[in-house]
TORKOL-4160 file (C-alpha; in steps of 0.2 Angstrom, whole numbers, padded with zeros to 4 digits, m for minus):
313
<pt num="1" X="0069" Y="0128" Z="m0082"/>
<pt num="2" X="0056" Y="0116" Z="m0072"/>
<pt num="3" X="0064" Y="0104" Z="m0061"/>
<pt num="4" X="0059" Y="0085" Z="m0065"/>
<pt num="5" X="0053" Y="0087" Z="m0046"/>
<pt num="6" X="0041" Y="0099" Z="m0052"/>
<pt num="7" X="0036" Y="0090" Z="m0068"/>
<pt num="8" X="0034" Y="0076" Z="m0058"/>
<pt num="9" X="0020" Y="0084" Z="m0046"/>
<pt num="10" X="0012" Y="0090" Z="m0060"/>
<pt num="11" X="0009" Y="0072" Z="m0065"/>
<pt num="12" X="0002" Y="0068" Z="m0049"/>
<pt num="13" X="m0008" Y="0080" Z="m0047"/>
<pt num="14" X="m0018" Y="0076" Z="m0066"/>
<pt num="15" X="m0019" Y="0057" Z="m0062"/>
<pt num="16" X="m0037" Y="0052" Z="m0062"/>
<pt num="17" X="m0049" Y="0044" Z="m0047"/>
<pt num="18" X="m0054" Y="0028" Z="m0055"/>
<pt num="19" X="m0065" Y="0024" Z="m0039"/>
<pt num="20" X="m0067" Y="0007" Z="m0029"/>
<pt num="21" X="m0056" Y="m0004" Z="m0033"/>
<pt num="22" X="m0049" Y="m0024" Z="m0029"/>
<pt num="23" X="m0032" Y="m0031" Z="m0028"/>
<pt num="24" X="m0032" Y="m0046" Z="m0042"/>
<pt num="25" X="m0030" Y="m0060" Z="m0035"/>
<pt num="26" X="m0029" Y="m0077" Z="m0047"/>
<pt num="27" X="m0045" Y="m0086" Z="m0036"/>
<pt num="28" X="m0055" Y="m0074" Z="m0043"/>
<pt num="29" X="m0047" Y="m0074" Z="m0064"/>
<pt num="30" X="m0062" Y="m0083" Z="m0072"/>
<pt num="31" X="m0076" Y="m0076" Z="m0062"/>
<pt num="32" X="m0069" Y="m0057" Z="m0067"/>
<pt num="33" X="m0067" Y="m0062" Z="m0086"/>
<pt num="34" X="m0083" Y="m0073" Z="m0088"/>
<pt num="35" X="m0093" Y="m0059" Z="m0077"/>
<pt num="36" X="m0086" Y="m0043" Z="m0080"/>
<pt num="37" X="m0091" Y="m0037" Z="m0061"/>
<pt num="38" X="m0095" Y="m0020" Z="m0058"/>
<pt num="39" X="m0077" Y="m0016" Z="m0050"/>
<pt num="40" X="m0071" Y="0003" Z="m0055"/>
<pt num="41" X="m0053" Y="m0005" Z="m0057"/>
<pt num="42" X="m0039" Y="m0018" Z="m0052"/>
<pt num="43" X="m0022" Y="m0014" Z="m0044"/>
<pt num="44" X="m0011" Y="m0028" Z="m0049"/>
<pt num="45" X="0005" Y="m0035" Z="m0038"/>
<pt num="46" X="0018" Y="m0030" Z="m0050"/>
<pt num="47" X="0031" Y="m0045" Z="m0047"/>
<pt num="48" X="0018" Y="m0059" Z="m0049"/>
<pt num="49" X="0017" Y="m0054" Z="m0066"/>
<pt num="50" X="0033" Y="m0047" Z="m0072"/>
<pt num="51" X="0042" Y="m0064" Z="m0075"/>
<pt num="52" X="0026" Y="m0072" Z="m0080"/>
<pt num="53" X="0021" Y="m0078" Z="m0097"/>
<pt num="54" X="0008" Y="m0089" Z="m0105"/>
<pt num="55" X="m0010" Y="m0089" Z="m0092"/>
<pt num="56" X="m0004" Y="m0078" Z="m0080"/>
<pt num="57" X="m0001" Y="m0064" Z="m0091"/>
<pt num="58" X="m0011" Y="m0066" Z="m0103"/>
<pt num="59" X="m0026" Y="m0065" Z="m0092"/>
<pt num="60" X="m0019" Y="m0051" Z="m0086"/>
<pt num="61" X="m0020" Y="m0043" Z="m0103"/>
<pt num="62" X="m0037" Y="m0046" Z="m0104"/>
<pt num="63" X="m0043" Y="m0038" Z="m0090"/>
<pt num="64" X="m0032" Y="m0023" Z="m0094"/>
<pt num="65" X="m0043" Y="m0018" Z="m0110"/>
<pt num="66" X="m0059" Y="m0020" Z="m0099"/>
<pt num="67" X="m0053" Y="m0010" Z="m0083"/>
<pt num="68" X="m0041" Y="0002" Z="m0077"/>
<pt num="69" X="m0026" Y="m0004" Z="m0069"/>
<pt num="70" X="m0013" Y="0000" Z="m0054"/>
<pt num="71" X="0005" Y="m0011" Z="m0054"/>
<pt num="72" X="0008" Y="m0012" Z="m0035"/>
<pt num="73" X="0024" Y="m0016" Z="m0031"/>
<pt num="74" X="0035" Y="m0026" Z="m0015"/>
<pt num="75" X="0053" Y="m0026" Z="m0020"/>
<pt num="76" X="0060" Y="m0010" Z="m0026"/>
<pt num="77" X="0070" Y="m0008" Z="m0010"/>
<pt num="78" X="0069" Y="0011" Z="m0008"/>
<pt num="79" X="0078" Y="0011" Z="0009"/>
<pt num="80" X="0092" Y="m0002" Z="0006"/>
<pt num="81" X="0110" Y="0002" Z="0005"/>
<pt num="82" X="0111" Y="m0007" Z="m0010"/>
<pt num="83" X="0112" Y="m0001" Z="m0026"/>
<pt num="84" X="0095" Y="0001" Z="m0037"/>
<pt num="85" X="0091" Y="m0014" Z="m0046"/>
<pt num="86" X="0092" Y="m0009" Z="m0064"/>
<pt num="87" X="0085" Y="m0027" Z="m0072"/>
<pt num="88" X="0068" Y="m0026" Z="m0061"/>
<pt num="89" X="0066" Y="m0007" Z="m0064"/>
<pt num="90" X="0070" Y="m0013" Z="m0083"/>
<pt num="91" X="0057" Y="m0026" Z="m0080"/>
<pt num="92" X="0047" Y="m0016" Z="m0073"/>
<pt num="93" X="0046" Y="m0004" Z="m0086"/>
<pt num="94" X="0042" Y="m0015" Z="m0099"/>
<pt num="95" X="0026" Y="m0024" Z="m0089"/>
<pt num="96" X="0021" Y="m0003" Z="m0086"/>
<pt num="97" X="0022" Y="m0002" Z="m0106"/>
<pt num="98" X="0013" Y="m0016" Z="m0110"/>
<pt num="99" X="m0003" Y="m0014" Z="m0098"/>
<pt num="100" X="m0002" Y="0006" Z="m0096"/>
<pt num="101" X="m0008" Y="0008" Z="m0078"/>
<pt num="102" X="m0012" Y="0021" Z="m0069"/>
<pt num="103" X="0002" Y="0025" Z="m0059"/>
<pt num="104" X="0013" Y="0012" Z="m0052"/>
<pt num="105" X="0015" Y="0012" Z="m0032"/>
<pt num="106" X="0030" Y="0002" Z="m0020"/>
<pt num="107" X="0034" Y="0005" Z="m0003"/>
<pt num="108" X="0042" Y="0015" Z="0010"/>
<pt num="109" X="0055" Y="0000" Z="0017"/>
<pt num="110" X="0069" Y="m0011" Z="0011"/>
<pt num="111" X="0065" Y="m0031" Z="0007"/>
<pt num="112" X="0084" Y="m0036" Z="0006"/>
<pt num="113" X="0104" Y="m0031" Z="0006"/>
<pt num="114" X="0119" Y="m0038" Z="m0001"/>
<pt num="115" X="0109" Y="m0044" Z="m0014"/>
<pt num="116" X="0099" Y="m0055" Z="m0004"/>
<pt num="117" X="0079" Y="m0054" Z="m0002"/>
<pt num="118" X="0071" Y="m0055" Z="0012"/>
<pt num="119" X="0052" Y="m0055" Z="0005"/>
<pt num="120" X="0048" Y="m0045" Z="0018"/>
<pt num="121" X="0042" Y="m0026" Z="0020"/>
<pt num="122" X="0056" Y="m0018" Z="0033"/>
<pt num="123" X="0054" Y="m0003" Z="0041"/>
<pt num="124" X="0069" Y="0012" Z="0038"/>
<pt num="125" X="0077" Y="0023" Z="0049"/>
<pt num="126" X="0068" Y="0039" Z="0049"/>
<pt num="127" X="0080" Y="0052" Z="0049"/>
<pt num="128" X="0087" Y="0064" Z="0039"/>
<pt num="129" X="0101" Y="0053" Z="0034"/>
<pt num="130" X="0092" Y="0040" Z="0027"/>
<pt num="131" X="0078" Y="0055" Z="0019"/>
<pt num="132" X="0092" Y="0061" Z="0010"/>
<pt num="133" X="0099" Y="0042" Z="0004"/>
<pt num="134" X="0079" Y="0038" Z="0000"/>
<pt num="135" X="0074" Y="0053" Z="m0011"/>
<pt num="136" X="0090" Y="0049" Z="m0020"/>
<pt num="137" X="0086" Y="0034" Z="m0023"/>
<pt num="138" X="0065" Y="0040" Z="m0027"/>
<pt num="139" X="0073" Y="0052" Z="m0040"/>
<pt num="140" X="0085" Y="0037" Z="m0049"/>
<pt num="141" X="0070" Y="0027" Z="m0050"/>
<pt num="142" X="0056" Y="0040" Z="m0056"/>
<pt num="143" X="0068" Y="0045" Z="m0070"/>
<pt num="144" X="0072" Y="0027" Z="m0076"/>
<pt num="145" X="0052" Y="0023" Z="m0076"/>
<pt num="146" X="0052" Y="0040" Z="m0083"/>
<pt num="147" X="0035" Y="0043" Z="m0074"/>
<pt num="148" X="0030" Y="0048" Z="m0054"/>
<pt num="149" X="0031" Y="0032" Z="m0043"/>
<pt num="150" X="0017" Y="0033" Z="m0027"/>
<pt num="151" X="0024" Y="0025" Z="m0010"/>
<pt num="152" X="0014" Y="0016" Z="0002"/>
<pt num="153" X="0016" Y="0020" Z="0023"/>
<pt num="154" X="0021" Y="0001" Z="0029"/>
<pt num="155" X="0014" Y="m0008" Z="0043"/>
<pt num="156" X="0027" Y="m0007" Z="0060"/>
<pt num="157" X="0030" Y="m0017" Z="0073"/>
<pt num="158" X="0044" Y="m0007" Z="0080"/>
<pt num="159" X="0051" Y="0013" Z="0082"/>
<pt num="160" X="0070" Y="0012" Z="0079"/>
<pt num="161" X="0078" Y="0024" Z="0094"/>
<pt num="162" X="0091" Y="0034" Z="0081"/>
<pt num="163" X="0075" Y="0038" Z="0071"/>
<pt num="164" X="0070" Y="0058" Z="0075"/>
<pt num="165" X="0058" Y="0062" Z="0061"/>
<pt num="166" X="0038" Y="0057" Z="0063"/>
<pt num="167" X="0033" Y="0045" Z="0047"/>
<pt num="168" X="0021" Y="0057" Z="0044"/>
<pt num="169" X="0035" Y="0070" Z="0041"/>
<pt num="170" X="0047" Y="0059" Z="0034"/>
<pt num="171" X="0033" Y="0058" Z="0020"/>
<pt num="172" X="0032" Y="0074" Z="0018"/>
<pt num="173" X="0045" Y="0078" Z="0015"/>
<pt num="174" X="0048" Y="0063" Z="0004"/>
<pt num="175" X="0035" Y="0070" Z="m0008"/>
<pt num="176" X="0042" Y="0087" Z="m0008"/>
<pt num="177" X="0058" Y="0084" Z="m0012"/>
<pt num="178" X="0056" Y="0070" Z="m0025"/>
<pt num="179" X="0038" Y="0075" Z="m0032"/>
<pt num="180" X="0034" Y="0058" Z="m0031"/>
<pt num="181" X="0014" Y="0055" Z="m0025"/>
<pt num="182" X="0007" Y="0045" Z="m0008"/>
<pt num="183" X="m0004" Y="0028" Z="m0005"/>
<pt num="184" X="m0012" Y="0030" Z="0011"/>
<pt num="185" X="m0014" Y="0011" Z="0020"/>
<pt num="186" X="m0027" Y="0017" Z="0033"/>
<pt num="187" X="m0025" Y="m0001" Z="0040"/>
<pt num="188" X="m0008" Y="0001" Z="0040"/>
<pt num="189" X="m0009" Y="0018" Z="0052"/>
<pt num="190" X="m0018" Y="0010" Z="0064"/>
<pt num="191" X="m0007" Y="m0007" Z="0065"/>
<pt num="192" X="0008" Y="0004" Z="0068"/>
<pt num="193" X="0000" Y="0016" Z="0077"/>
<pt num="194" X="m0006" Y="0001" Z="0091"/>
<pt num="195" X="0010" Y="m0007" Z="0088"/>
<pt num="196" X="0022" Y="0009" Z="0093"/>
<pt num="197" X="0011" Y="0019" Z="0103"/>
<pt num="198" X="0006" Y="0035" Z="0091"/>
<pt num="199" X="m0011" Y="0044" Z="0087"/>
<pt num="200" X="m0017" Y="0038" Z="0071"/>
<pt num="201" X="m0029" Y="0052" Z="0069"/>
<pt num="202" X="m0016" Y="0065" Z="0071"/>
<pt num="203" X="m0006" Y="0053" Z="0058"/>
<pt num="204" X="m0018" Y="0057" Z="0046"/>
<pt num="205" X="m0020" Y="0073" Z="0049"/>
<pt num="206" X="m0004" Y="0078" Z="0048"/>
<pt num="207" X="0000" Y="0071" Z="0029"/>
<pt num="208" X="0001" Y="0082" Z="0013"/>
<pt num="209" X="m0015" Y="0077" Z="0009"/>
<pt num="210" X="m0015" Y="0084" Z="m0007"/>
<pt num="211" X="m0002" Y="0073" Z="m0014"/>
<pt num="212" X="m0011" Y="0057" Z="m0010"/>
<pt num="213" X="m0015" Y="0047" Z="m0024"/>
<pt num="214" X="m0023" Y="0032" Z="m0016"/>
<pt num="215" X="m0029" Y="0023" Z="0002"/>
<pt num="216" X="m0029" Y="0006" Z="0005"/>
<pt num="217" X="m0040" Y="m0003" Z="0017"/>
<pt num="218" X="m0037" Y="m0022" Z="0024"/>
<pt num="219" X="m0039" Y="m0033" Z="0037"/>
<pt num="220" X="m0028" Y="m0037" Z="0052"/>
<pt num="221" X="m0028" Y="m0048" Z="0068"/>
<pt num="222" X="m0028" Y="m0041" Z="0086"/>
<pt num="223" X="m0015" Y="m0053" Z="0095"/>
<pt num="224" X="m0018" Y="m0041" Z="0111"/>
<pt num="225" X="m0003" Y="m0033" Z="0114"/>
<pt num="226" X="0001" Y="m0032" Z="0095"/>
<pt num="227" X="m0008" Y="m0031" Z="0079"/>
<pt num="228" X="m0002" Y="m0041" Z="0064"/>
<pt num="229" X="m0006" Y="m0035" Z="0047"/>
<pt num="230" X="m0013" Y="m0050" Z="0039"/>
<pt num="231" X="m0024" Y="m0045" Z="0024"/>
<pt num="232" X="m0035" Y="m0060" Z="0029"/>
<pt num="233" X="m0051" Y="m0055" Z="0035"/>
<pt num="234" X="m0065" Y="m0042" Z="0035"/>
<pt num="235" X="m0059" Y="m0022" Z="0042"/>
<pt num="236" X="m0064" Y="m0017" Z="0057"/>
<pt num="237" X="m0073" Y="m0004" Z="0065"/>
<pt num="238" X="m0058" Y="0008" Z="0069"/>
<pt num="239" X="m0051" Y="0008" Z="0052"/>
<pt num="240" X="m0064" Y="0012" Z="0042"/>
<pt num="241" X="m0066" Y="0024" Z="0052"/>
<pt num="242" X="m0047" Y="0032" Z="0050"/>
<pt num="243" X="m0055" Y="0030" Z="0031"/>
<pt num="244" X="m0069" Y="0041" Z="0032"/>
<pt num="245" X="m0057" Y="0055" Z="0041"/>
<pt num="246" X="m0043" Y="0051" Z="0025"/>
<pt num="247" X="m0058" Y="0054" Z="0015"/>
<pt num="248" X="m0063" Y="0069" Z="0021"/>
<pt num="249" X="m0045" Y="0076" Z="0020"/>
<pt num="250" X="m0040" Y="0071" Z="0004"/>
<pt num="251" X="m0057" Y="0077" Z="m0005"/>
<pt num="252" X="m0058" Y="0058" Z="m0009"/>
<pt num="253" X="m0045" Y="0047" Z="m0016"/>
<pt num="254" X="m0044" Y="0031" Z="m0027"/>
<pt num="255" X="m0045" Y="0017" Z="m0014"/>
<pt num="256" X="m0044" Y="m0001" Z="m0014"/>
<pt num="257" X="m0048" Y="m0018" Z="m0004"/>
<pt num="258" X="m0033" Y="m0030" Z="m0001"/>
<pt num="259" X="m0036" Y="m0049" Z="0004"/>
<pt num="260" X="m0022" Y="m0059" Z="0002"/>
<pt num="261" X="m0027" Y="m0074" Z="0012"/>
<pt num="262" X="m0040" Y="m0083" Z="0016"/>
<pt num="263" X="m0048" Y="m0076" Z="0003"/>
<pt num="264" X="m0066" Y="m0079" Z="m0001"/>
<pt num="265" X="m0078" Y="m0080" Z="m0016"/>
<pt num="266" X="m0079" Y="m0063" Z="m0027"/>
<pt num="267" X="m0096" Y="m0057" Z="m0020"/>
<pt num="268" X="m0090" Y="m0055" Z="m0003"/>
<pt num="269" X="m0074" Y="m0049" Z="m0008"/>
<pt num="270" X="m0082" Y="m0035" Z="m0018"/>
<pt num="271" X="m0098" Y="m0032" Z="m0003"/>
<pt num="272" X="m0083" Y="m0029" Z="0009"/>
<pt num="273" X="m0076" Y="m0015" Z="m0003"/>
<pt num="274" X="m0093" Y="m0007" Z="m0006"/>
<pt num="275" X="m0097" Y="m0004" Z="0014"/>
<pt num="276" X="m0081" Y="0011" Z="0010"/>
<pt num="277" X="m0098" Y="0021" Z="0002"/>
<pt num="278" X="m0105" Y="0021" Z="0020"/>
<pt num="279" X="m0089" Y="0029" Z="0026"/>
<pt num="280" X="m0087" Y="0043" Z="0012"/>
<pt num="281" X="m0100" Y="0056" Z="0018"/>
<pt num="282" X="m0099" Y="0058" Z="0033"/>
<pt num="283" X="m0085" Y="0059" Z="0049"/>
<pt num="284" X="m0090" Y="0044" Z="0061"/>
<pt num="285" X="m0087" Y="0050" Z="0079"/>
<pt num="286" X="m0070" Y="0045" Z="0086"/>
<pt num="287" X="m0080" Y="0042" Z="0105"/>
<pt num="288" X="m0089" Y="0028" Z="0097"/>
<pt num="289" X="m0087" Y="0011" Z="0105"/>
<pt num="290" X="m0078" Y="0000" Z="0093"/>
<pt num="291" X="m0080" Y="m0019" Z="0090"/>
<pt num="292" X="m0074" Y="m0030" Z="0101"/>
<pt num="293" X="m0064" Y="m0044" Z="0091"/>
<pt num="294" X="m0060" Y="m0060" Z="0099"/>
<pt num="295" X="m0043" Y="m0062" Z="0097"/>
<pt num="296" X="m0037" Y="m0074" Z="0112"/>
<pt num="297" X="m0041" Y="m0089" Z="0106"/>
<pt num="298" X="m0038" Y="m0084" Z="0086"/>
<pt num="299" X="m0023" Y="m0094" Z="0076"/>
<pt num="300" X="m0011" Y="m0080" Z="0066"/>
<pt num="301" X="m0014" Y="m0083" Z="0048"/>
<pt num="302" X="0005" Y="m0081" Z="0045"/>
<pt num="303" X="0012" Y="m0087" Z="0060"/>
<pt num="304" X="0031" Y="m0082" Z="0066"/>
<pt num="305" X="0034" Y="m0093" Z="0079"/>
<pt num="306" X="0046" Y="m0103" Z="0069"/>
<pt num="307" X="0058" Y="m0088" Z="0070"/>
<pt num="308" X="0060" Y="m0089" Z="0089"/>
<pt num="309" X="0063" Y="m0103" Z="0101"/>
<pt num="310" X="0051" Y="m0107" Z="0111"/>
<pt num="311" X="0039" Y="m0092" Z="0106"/>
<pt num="312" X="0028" Y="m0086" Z="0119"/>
<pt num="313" X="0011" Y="m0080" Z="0113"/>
């Protein structure tokens, strides 16, 4: 008998590589319909839609029958301690039914607890206690969605001292265990890796490679001792970099261009993707100098001083 773990990864495995894609963002809703760009696909943020009707969703249902589509999501909850959220994951389902995408991806982190949400990605305690509680959780939610789900690495700003297992690993085995396939936030690697003192390229290299579905590439800002993932400017030299080594590992995965502020006019949101074709044939020199960003006298995008009294930057 063939476990739902195994039927799973055979899914994975046969999903397609739809190419370059863009997040859809709504500044950019009438120039994709009345210009149908030359974009290979769209990953959609799954909540901005799933309690939507009338423009919203009806947009989005137009540019479902002229491209591909990936529902991206940022409040499953995989790591909480509370119990699935059957109404989203119904919701959820039914938005999947109605614009058939790809695959639909979420995140490795918790956003709440006690039925609160925090609208934030936070990091989980990477051990084998909390494997064991996610991969439970992974295989609740695959069989309600009755499909694969694909998880994204978060961006960190902090290594937990109880956790024992590398991310890299914990993914791993993650996969293994559950079938479910991986996103790979390049951007993502190299703002945690800064932030909590790790090799990124030995990051990479150490992931199933095989069972990543997608990358993701972004902006971030350099605050000096710590890089915030921001979403809200051009990526730099050092990450697309970490791409073309991802590339080259994977044998070339679907990847996509998040912006989520600041975000500028369609053509140079779509130019920044294409410069990913400079990066896919060829593995740029880790000894190279990088750019140097400014970053002293830059203002966050989402600043957090309002948190702390008297923040020090």
């Amino acid at each position: 008998m063939i476990k739902k773990r195994d039927q799973y990864r055979e899914i994975i495995n046969a999903l397609p590589n739809p190419g370059l894609g863009l997040g859809l963002r709504s500044k950019h809703f009438n120039y994709i319909l009345e210009h149908n760009p030359a974009v290979d696909w769209f990953e959609v943020i799954s909540e901005n839609f799933m309690d939507s009707g009338g423009r919203p969703r009806h947009i989005l249902r137009q540019v479902a029958e002229r491209y591909p589509l990936v529902m991206h999501g940022v409040s499953l909850s995989i790591g909480s301690t509370d119990p699935l959220n059957k109404e989203y994951l119904g919701k959820l389902k039914s938005l999947a039914a109605e614009v058939k995408p790809l695959w639909i991806s979420d995140h490795l982190c918790w956003t709440g607890v006690n039925s609160l949400n925090t609208h934030d990605l936070l990091p989980v305690l990477l051990n084998e206690e909390s494997l064991k509680h996610i991969c439970s959780r992974i295989r609740i939610a695959q069989d309600f969605m009755e499909r694969p789900l694909v998880f994204e690495n978060p961006s960190t700003y902090l290594t937990f001292k109880q956790s024992t297992i590398p991310e890299w690993e914990f993914l791993k085995y993650m996969a293994e265990e559950t079938g479910c396939g991986l996103l790979l936030d390049v951007n993502n690697v190299f703002v945690s890796a800064f932030n909590n003192d790790f090799d990124p390229v030995n990051y990479i290299n150490q992931l199933p490679h095989d069972r990543i579905v997608q990358m993701h590439i972004a902006g971030h800002q350099h605050c000096g001792d710590y890089i915030i993932d921001t979403h809200d400017r051009n990526v730099v030299r050092e990450v697309w970099k970490l791409f073309s080594q991802a590339w080259q590992l994977t044998g070339g995965v679907a990847t996509l261009l998040e912006w989520d502020s600041n975000i500028p006019e369609f053509d140079v949101y779509h130019a920044e993707l294409l410069k990913a074709k400079q990066y896919m044939n060829r593995m740029t020199g880790y000894d190279l100098d990088a750019d140097v960003q400014n970053y002293l006298d830059a203002a966050v995008s989402n600043p957090v001083d309002f948190l702390v009294n008297d923040f020090k930057w």
